[in-house]
DRENKOLFI-753370 format. One record per residue (C-alpha): residue number from 1; residue in one letter; x, y, z. Coordinates in nm, 3 decimals, m for minus. Layout:
<rs>
+-----+---------+---------+---------+---------+
! num ! residuo !      c1 !      c2 !      c3 !
+-----+---------+---------+---------+---------+
! NUM !       a !       X !       Y !       Z !
...
+-----+---------+---------+---------+---------+
</rs>
This chain:
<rs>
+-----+---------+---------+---------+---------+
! num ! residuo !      c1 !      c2 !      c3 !
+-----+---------+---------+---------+---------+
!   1 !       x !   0.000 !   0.000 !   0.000 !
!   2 !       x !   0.137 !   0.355 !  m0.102 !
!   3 !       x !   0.124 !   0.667 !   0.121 !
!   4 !       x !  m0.130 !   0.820 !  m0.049 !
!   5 !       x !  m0.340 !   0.484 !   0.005 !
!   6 !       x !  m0.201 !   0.512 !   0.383 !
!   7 !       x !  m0.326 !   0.828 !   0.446 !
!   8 !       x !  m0.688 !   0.783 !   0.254 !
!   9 !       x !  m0.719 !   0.490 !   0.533 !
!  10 !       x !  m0.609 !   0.641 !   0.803 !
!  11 !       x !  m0.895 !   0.778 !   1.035 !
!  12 !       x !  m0.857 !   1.147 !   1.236 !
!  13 !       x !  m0.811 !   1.118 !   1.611 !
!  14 !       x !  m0.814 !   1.340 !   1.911 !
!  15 !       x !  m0.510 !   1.484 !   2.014 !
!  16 !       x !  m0.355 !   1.411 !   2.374 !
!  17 !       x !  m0.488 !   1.771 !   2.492 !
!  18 !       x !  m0.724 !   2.013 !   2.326 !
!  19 !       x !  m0.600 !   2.219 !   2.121 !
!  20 !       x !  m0.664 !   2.588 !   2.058 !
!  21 !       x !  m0.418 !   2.838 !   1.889 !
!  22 !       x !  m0.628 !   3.087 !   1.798 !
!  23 !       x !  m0.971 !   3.097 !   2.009 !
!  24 !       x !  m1.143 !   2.822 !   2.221 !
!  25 !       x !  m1.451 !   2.938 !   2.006 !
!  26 !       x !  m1.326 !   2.736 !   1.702 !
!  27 !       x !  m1.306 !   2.405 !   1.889 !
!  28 !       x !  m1.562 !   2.191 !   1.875 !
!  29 !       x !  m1.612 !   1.844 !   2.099 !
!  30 !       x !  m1.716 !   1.689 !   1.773 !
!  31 !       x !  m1.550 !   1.634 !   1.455 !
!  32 !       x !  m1.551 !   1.947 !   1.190 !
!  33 !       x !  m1.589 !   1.849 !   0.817 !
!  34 !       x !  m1.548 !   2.105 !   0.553 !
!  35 !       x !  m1.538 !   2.121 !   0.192 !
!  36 !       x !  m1.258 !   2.354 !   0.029 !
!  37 !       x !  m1.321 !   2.451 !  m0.310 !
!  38 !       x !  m1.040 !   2.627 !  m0.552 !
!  39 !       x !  m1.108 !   2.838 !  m0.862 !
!  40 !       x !  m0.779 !   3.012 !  m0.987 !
!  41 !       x !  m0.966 !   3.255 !  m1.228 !
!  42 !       x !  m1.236 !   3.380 !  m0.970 !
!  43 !       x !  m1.242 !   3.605 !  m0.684 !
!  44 !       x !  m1.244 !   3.495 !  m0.403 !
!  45 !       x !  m1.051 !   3.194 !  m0.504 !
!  46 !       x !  m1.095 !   3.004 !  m0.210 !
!  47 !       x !  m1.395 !   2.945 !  m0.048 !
!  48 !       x !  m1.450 !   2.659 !   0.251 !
!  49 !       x !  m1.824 !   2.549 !   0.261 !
!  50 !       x !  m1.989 !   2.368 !   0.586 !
!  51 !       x !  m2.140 !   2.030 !   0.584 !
!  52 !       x !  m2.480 !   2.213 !   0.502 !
!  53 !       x !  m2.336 !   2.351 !   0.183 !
!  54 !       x !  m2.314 !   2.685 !   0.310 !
!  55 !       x !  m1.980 !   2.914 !   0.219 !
!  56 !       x !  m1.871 !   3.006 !   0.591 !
!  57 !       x !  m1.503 !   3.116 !   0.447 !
!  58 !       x !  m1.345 !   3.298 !   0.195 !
!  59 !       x !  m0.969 !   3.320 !   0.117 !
!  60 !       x !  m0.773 !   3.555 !  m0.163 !
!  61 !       x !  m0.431 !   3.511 !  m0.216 !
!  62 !       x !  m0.169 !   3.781 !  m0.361 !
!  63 !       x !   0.167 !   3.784 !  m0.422 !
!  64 !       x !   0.320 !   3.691 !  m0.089 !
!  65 !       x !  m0.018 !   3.677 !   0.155 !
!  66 !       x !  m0.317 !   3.516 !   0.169 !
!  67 !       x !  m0.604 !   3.659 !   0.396 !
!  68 !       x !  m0.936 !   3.466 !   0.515 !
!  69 !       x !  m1.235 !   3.628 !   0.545 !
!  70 !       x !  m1.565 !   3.518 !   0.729 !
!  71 !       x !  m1.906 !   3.470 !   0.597 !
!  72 !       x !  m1.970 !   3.862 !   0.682 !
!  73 !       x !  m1.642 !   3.980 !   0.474 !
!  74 !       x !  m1.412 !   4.066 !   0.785 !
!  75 !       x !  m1.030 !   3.918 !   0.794 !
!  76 !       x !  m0.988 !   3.667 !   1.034 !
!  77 !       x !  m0.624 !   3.554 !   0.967 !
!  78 !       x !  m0.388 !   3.595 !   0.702 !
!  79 !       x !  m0.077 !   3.366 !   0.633 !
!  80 !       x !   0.263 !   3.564 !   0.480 !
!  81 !       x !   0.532 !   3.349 !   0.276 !
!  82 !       x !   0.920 !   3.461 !   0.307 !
!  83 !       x !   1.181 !   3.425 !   0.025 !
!  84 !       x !   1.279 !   3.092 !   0.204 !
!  85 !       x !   0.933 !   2.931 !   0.167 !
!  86 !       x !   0.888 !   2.929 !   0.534 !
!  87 !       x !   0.497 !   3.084 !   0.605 !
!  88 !       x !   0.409 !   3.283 !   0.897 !
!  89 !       x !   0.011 !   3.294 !   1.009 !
!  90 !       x !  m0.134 !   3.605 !   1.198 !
!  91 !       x !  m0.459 !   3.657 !   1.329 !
!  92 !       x !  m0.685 !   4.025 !   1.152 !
!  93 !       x !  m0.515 !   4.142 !   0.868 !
!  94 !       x !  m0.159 !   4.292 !   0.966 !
!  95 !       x !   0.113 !   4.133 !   1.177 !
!  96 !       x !   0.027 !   4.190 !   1.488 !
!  97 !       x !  m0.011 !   3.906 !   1.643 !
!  98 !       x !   0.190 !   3.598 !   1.516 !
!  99 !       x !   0.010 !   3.234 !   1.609 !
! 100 !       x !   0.238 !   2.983 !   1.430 !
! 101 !       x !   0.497 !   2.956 !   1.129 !
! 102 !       x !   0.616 !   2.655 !   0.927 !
! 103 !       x !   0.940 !   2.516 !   0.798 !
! 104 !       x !   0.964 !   2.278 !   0.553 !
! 105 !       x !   1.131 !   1.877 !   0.647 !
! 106 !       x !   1.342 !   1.691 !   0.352 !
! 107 !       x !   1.172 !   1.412 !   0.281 !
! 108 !       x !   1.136 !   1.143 !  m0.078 !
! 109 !       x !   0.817 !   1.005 !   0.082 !
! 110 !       x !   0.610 !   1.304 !   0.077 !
! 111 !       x !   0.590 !   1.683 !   0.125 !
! 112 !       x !   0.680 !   1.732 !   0.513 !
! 113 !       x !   0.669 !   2.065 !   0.736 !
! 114 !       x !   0.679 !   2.128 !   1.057 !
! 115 !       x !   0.412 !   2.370 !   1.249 !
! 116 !       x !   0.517 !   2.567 !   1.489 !
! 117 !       x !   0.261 !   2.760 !   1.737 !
! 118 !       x !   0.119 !   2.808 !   2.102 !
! 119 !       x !  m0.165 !   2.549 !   2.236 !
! 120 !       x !  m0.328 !   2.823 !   2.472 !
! 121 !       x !  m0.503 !   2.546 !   2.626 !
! 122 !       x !  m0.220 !   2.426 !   2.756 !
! 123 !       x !  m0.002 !   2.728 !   2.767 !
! 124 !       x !   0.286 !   2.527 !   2.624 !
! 125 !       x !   0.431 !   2.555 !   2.281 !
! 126 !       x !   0.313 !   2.322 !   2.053 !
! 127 !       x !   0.440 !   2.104 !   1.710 !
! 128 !       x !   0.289 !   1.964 !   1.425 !
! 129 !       x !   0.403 !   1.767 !   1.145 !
! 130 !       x !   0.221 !   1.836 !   0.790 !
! 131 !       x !   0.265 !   1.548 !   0.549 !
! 132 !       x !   0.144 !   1.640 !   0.185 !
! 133 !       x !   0.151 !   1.308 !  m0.070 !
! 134 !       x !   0.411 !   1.446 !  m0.281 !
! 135 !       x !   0.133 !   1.513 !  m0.603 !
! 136 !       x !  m0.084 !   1.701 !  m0.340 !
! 137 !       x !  m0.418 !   1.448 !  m0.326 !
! 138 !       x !  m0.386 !   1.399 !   0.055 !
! 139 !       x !  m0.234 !   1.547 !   0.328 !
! 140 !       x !  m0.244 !   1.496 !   0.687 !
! 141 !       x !  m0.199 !   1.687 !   1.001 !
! 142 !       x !  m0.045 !   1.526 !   1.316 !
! 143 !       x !   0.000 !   1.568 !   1.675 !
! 144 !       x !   0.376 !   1.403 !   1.639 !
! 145 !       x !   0.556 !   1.172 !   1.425 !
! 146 !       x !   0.349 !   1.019 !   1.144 !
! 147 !       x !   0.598 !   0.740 !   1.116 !
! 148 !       x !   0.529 !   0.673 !   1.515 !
! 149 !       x !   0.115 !   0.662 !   1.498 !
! 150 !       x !   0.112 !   0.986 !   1.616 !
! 151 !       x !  m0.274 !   1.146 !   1.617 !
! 152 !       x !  m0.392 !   1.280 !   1.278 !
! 153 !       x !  m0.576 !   1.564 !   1.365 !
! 154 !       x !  m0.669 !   1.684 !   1.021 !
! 155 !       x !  m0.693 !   1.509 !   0.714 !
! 156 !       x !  m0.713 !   1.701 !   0.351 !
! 157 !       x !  m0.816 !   1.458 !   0.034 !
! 158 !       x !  m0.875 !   1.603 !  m0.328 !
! 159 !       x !  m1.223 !   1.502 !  m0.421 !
! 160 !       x !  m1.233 !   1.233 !  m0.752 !
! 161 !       x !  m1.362 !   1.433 !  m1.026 !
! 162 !       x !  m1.454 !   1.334 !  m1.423 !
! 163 !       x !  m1.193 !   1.592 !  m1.544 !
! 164 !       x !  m0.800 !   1.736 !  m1.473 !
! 165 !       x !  m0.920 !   2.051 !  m1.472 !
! 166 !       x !  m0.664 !   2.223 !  m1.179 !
! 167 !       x !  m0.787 !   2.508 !  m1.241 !
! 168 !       x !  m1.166 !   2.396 !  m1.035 !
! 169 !       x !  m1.083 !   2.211 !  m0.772 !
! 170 !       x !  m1.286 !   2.041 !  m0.415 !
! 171 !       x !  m1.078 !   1.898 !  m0.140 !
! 172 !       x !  m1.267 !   1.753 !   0.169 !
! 173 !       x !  m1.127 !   1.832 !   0.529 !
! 174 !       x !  m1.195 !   1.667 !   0.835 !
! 175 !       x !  m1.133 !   1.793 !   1.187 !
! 176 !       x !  m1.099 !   1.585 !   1.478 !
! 177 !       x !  m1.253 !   1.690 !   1.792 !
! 178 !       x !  m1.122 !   1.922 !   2.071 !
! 179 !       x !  m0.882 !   2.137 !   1.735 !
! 180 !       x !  m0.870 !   2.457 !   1.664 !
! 181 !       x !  m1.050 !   2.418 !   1.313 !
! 182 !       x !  m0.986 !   2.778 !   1.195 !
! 183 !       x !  m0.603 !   2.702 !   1.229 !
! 184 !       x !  m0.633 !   2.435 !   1.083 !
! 185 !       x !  m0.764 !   2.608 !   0.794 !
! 186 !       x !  m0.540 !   2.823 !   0.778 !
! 187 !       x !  m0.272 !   2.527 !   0.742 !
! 188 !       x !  m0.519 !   2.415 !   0.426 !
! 189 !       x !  m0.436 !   2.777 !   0.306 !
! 190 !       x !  m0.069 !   2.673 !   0.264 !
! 191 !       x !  m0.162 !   2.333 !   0.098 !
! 192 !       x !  m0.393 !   2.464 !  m0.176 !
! 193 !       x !  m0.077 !   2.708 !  m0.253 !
! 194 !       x !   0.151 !   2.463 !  m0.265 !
! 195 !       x !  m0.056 !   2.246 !  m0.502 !
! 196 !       x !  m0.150 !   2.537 !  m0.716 !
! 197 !       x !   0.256 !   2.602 !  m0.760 !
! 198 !       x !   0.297 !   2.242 !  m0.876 !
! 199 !       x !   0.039 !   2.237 !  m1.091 !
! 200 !       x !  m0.003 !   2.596 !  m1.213 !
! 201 !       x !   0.362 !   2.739 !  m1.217 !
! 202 !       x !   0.191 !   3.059 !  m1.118 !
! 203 !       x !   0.429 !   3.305 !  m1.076 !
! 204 !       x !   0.478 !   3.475 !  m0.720 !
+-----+---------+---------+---------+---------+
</rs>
């Protein structure tokens, strides 16, 4: 079995503590599913829809920043990329307030990064490991070591669709319980970049 087969099978768990980063208000005691769909020639470009169909998020990305908006228009994070293709994630619109970066991990097996950020729940600091199948149709989010069965927290699959078209895209997400969902879609911010790069060769 492959890792992209690996990760398909592999179910989300809840982490050894809750986890919230940004506000106890986007963790939930159940799981979170959301549906993130990508349209490269529309604005916004981005848009995460709840299990009711309804568009709860919106995301535009420019140059070197990518905000999220909620379902009323206001900015409720924004992620920044450096020339080193490390990403930094603030809460509002400016840089204020810095809740986690990443840095990438070598790796032939996949496309690995490490999370950096503060579990305010815990008042400790906090790491996660972000595995991306290296063509970008899964990706999982863990509380530790994939390799060592660590919790998978969040799990990102491209949907199965008649055509190639990367241009139209729908990934599902699922959220384990007792996670800061709206960081964790934030961390689906940098995936759906990172896939558009491979596939588009946009340039930045």
């Amino acid at each position: 079995m492959g890792y992209y087969e690996n990760q398909v099978k592999k179910e989300i768990s809840k982490p050894p503590n809750e986890i919230t980063v940004i506000d106890s208000a986007y963790v939930f005691q159940g799981k979170v599913d959301f549906t993130m769909e990508y349209q490269s020639n529309t604005r916004p470009s981005i848009a995460f829809k709840n299990s009711n169909g309804t568009t709860v998020y919106t995301a535009n990305a420019s140059l070197s920043k990518t905000t999220l908006y909620d379902f009323r228009k206001n900015p409720v994070l924004n992620v920044r990329k450096d020339e080193s293709e490390n990403y930094k994630f603030y809460t509002g619109n400016n840089t204020d307030n810095l809740i986690g970066e990443t840095r990438p991990k070598k790796s032939w097996h996949a496309k690995k990064y490490t999370i950096s950020c503060k579990n305010t729940t815990t008042n400790s600091d906090l790491t996660l490991d972000m595995n991306a199948e290296n063509n970008y149709r899964s990706c999982g989010i863990f509380v530790g070591k994939e390799k060592n069965n660590a919790p998978m927290i969040c799990k990102i699959l491209k949907s199965k669709t008649e055509t190639s078209d990367n241009d139209n895209l729908q990934f599902s997400i699922e959220i384990s319980p007792d996670v800061d969902y709206l960081f964790m879609l934030a961390l689906c911010l940098v995936f759906i970049e990172k896939y558009e790069k491979k596939y588009n060769k946009k340039e930045e």
